[in-house]
C-alpha positions as CSV (number, residue, x, y, z in Angstrom):
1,X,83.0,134.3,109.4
2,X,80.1,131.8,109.9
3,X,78.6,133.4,106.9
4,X,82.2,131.9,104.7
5,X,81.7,128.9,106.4
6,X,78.2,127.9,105.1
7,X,79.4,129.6,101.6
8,X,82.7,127.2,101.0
9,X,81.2,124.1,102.7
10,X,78.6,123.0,100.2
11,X,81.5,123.1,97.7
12,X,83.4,120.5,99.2
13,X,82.3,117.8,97.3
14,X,83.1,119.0,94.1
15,X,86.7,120.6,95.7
16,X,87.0,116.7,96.7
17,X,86.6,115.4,93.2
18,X,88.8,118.4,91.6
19,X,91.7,117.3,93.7
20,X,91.0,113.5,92.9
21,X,90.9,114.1,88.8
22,X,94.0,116.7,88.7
23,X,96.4,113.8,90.5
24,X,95.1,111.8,88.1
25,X,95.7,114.0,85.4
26,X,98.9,114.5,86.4
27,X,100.5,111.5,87.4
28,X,99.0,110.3,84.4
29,X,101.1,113.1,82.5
30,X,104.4,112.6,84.3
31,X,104.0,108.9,83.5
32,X,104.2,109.4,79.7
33,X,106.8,112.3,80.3
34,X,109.2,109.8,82.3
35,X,109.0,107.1,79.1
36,X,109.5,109.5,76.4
37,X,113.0,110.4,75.5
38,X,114.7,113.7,75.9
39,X,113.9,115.3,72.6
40,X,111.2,113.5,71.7
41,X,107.7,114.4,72.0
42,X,104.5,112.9,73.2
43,X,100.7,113.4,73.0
44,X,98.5,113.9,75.6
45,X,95.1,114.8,75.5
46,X,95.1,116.1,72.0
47,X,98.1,118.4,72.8
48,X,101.7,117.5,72.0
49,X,104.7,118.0,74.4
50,X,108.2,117.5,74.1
51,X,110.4,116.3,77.0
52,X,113.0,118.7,77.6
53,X,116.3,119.3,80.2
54,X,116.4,122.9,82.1
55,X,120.1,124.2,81.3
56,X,120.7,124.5,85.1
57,X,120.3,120.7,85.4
58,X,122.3,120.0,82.0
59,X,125.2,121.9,83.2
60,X,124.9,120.0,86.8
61,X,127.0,120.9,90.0
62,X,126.3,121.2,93.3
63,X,123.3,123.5,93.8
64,X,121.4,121.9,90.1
65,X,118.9,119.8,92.9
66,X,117.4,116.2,91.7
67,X,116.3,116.1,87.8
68,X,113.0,116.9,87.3
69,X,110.8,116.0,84.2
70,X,110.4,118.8,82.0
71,X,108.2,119.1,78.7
72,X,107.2,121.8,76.5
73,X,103.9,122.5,74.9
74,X,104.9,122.5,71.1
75,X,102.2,124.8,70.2
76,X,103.7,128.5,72.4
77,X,106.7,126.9,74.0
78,X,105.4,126.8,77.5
79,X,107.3,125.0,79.9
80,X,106.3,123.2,82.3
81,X,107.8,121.3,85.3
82,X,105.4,117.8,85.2
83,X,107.6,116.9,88.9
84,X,105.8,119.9,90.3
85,X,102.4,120.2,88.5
86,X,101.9,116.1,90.0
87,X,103.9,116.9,93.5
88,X,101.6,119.9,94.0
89,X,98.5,117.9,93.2
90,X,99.3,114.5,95.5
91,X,99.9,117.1,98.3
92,X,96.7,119.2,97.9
93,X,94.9,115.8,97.5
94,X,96.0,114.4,100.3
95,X,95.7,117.4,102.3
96,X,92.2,117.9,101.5
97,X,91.5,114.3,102.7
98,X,93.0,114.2,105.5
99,X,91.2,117.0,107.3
100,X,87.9,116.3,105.8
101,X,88.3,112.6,107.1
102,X,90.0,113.9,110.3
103,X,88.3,117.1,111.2
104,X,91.4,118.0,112.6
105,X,93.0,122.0,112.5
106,X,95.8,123.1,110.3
107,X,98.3,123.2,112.8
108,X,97.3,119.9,114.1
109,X,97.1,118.4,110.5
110,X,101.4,119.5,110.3
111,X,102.2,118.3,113.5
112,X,101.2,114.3,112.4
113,X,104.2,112.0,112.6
114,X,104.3,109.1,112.1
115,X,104.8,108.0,115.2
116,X,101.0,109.3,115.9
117,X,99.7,106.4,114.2
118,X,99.0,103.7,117.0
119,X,97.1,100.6,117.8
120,X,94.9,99.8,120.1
121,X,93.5,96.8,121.7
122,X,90.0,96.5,122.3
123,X,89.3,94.8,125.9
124,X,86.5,92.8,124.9
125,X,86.6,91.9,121.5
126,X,90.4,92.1,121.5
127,X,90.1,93.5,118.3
128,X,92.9,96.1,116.9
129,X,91.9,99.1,115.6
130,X,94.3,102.1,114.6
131,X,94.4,105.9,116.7
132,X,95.6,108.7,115.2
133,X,97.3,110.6,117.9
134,X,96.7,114.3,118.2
135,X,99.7,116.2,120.2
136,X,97.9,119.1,122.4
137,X,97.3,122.0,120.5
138,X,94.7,125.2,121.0
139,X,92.8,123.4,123.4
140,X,96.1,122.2,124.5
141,X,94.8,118.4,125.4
142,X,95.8,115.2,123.7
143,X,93.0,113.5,121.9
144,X,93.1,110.0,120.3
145,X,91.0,109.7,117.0
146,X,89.4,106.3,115.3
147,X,91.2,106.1,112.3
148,X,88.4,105.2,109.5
149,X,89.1,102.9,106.7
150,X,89.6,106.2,104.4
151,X,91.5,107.6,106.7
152,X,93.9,104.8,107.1
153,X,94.3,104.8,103.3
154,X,95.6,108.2,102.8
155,X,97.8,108.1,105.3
156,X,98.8,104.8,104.3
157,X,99.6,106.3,100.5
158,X,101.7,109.2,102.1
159,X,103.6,106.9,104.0
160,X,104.1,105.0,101.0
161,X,105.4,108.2,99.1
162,X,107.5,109.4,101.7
163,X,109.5,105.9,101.8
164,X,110.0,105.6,98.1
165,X,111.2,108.9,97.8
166,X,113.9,108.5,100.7
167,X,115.2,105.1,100.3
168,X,112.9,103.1,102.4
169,X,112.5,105.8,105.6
170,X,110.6,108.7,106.2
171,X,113.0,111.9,106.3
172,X,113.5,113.7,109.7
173,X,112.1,117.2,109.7
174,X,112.2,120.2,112.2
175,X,108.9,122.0,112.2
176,X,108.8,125.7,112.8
177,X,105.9,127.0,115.4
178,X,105.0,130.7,114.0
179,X,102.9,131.0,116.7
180,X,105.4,129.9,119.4
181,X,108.4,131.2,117.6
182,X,110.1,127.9,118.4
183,X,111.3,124.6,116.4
184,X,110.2,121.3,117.7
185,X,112.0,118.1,117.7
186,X,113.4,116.4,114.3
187,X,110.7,114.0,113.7
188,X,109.2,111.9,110.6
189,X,106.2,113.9,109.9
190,X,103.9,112.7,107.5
191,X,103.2,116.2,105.5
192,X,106.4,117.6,104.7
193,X,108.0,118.2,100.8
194,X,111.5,117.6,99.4
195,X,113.1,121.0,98.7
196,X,115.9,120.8,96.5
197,X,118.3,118.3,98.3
198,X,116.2,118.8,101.8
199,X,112.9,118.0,103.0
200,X,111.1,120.3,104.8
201,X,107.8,120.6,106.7
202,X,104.9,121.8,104.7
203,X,103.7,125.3,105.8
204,X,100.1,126.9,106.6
205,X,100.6,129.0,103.6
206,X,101.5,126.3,101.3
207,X,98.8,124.3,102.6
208,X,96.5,127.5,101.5
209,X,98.1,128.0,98.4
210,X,97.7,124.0,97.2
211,X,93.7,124.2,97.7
212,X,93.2,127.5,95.9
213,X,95.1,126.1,93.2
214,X,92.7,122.9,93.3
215,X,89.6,125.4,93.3
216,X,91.5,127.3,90.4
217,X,91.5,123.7,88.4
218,X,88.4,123.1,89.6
219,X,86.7,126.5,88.5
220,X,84.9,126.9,91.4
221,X,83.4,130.5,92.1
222,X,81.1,131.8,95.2
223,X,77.7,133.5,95.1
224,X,79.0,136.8,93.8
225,X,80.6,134.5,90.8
226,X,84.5,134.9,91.8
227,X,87.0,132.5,92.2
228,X,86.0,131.0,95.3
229,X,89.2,131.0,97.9
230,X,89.7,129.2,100.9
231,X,91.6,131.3,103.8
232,X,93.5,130.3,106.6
233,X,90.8,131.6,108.9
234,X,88.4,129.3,107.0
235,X,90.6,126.3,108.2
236,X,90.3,127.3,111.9
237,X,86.6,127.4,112.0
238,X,86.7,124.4,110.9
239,X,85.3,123.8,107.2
240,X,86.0,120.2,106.6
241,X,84.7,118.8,109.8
């Protein structure tokens, strides 16, 4: 295990740039997708699209979910859902951030509500600085962390995301324990995705599954040249402190 840990670590700057061009890329994408007209096409990086409607959402109802921006590559008639592709990569961005600014576990990292985010008073300089409050988890004990100007950007753009896509408030999500086979609270926590019509706390899987797609973009491979993969168990020990 420490053996993985000295393997994926050295890679983390070039995981942290992957994630930082493929939300680029893809807002980018789903910018010129949302100004082009059903039917028409665009260009994007040398390859033409054209912006299409999934027959599930043309036919509408109760179970068709939001619209979602859909174009298709002109040259083999792929499909491809741009809402996704730039959802996906703003999550694993963020995601990535956050625990390599943090340090923080997993289960930690999907337990952050915004009601973590505090102020503090500092007694001689009276200065304010913002804490980041971490609920007790394996080591069951509360911790307070210095939120770093980074830090307090990220978490500042998810907030930011969060509002916009719910009319000016962050949604109220239950978060299922695995471990403790229990749901906690409805709360506003920061790392959850909208499902269809609901939005729902992002799971330790997912959050595995977004940053091997980002070393998939990335074409990152390990010492045995394979597509290097980050694990769950990898998280624990701690890889982006």
């Amino acid at each position: 295990m420490h053996q993985r840990v000295r393997d994926r670590l050295p890679h983390l700057p070039a995981l942290v740039d992957a994630a930082e061009r493929d939300l680029a890329e893809q807002t980018a994408l789903l910018t010129a997708a949302r100004a082009t007209a059903v039917g028409q096409t665009l260009e994007h990086h040398g390859q033409s699209f054209r912006r299409v409607v999934a027959k599930s959402y043309a036919r509408g109802g109760a179970n068709a979910g939001p619209p979602r921006v859909l174009i298709e590559d002109t040259a083999d008639g792929e499909l491809i859902d741009v809402t996704r592709g730039e959802d996906e990569a703003f999550w694993a961005w963020a995601i990535i951030e956050t625990l390599r600014h943090s340090g923080v576990r997993i289960e930690e990292l999907l337990e952050i509500t915004h009601l973590a985010l505090v102020s503090h008073r500092l007694p001689n300089t009276g200065e304010i600085v913002p804490l980041l409050q971490i609920v007790p988890s394996k080591s069951n004990e509360e911790r307070l962390l210095l939120v770093s100007p980074e830090l307090a950007s990220v978490l500042a753009t998810i907030v930011t995301r969060l509002r916009a896509d719910s009319g000016g408030t962050i949604p109220l999500t239950i978060r299922y324990d695995a471990n403790e086979r229990t749901e906690g609270p409805p709360s506003p926590h920061l790392f959850q995705r909208r499902v269809s019509w609901r939005s729902e706390v992002i799971s330790p899987r997912t959050v595995e599954n977004l940053i091997n797609r980002a070393l998939d973009r990335a074409g990152l491979v390990d010492a045995a040249n394979r597509p290097l993969r980050y694990t769950l168990h990898d998280f624990r020990r701690i890889v982006f402190a």
